[in-house]
C-alpha positions as CSV (number, residue, x, y, z in Angstrom):
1,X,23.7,-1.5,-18.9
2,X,20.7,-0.4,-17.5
3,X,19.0,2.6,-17.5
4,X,18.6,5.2,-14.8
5,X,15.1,5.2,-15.4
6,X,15.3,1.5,-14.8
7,X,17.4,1.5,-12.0
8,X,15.0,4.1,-10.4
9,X,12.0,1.6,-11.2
10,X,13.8,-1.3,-9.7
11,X,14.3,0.6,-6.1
12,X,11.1,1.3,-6.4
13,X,9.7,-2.3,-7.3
14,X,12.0,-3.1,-3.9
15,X,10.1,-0.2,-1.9
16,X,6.9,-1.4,-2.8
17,X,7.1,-5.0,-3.0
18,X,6.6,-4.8,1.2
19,X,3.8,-2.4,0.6
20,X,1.9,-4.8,-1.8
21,X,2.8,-7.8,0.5
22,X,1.4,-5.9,3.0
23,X,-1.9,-5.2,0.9
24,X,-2.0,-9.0,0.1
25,X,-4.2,-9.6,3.2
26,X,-8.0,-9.0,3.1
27,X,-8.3,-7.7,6.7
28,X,-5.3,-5.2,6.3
29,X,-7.1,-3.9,3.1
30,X,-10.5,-3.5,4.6
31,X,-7.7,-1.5,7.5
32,X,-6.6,0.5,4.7
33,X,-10.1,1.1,3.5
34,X,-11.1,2.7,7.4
35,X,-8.2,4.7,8.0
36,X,-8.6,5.6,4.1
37,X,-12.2,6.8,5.1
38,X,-12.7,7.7,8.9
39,X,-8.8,8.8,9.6
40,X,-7.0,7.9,12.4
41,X,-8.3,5.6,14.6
42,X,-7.8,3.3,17.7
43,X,-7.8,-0.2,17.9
44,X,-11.1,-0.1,20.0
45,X,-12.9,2.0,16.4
46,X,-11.0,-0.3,14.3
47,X,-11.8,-3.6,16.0
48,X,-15.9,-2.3,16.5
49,X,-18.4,-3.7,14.3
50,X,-16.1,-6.7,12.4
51,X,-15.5,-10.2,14.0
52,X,-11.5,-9.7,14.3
53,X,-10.2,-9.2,17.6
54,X,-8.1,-6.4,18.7
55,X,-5.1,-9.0,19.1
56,X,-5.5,-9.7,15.7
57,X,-6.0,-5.9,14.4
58,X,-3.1,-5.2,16.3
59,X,-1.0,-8.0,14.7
60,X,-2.2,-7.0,11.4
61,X,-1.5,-2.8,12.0
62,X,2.4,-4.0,13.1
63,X,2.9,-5.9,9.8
64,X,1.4,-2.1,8.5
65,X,3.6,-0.3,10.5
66,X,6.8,-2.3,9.2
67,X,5.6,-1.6,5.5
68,X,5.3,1.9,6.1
69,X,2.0,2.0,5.4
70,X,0.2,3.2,8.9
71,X,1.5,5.2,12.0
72,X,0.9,4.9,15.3
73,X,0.5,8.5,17.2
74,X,-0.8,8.9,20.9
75,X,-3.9,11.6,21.6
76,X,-4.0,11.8,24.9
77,X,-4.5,8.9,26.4
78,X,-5.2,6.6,23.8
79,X,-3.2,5.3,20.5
80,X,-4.8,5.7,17.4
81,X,-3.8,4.8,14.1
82,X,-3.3,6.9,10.6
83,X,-2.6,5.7,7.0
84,X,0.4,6.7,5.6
85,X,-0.9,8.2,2.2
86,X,2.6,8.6,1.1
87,X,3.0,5.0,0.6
88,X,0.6,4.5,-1.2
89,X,0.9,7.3,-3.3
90,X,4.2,5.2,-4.2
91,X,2.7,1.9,-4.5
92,X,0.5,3.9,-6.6
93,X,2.7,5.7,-9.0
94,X,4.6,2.5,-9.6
95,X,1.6,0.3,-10.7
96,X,0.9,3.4,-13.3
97,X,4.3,3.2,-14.5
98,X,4.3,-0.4,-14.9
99,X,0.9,0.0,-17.1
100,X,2.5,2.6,-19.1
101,X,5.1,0.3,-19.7
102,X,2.6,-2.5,-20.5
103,X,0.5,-0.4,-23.0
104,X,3.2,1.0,-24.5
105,X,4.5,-2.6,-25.1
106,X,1.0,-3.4,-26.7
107,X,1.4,-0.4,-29.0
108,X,5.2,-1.7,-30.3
109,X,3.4,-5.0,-30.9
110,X,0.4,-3.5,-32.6
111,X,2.3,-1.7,-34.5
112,X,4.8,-4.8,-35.8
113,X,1.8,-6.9,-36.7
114,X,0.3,-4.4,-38.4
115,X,3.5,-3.7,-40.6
């Protein structure tokens, strides 16, 4: 029987497999990267300066959007984007958890050899 610290890890592995399926696209990272930098932002400041149109930023923010990962929010007149940090925080702590895991794997087999 597993765990409830397992159990735990496996609805997170679930929550964050979308995120990192999100992340799996270069254009959506360097997205990430922006919104990570400048903050919120419209499509107009997101598409500026990269050879992607704003059809194809837009695509790219909706796959965001259903990974939880950016937000769409109106200012005035316009629509601008912001990165969940949340998420990632998530996405985050679960990658650090599965290296803790890892390492501490590495140590039991250090350890056995050794003996």
């Amino acid at each position: 029987m597993p765990s409830k610290r397992s159990a735990k890890l496996v609805a997170r592995s679930k929550n964050s497999a979308v995120v990192f399926a999100a992340l799996g696209d270069e254009t959506r990272l360097r997205l990430v990267l922006r919104l990570s930098n400048e903050g919120p932002l419209s499509i107009s400041r997101l598409t500026s300066g990269t050879n992607v149109t704003r059809q194809a930023i837009t695509k790219h923010l909706r796959v965001m959007s259903a990974a939880g990962l950016v937000r769409n929010l109106r200012r005035g007149r316009e629509n601008v984007w912001r990165l969940e940090q949340r998420r990632l925080e998530h996405a985050r702590h679960y990658l650090d958890t599965i290296s803790r895991r890892w390492d501490q794997a590495l140590e039991r087999l250090r350890a056995f050899v050794e003996d």
